[in-house]
C-alpha positions in Angstrom: 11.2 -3.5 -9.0 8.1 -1.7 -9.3 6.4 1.9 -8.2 4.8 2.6 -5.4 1.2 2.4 -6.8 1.9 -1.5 -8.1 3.2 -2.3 -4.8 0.5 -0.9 -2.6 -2.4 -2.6 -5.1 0.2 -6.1 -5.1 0.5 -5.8 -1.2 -3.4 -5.3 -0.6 -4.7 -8.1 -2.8 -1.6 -10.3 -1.8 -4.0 -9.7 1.6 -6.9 -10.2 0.7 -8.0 -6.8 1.3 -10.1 -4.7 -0.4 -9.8 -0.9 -1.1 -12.5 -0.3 1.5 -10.6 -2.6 4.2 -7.0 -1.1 3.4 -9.1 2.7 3.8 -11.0 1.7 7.3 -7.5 0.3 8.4 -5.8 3.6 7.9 -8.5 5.7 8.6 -8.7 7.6 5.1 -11.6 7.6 2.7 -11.4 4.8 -0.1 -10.7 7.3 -2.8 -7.4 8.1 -1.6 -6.7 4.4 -1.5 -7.8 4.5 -5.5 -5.5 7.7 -5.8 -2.9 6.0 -4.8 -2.7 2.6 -6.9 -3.7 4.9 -9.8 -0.4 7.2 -9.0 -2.2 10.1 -9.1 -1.3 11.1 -5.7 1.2 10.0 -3.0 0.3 8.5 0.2 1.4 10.1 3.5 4.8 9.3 5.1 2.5 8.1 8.5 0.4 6.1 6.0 3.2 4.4 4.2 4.0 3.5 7.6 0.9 2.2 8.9 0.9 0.2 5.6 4.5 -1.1 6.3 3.0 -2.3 9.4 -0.1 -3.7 8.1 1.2 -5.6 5.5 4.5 -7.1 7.5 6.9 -5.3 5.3 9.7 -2.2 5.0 8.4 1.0 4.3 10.9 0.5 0.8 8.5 -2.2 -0.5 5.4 -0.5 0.0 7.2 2.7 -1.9 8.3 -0.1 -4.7 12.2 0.5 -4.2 12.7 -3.3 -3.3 10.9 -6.3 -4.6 7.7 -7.7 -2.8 8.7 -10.7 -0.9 7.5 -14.1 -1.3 5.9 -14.4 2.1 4.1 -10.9 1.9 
């Protein structure tokens, strides 16, 4: 199990995506995105969502409490 900010970077290259494209998508400015997989801030509760939805998994896996599954 990992944290949050090794999930959200695993989860967004496991997509292909790049900070800029995981920003646009959620409709913040790429230096949150950087904040984030640095763990100097926490994402939004609406934008772990939105992630959970982009990326096909729980809300829990994008926070790191449970593993990053194999098809993610």
């Amino acid at each position: 199990m990992s944290n949050y900010k090794d999930s959200i970077r695993a989860l967004r290259k496991a997509n292909n995506m790049t900070q800029d494209e995981l920003a646009a998508r959620l409709g913040v400015k790429p230096p949150a995105i950087s904040k984030w997989e640095k763990g100097l801030t926490y994402p939004k509760m609406e934008n772990v969502l939105k992630m959970s939805e982009i990326f096909g998994v729980s809300m829990s896996v994008v926070m790191g409490m449970e593993p990053i599954p194999e098809t993610a």
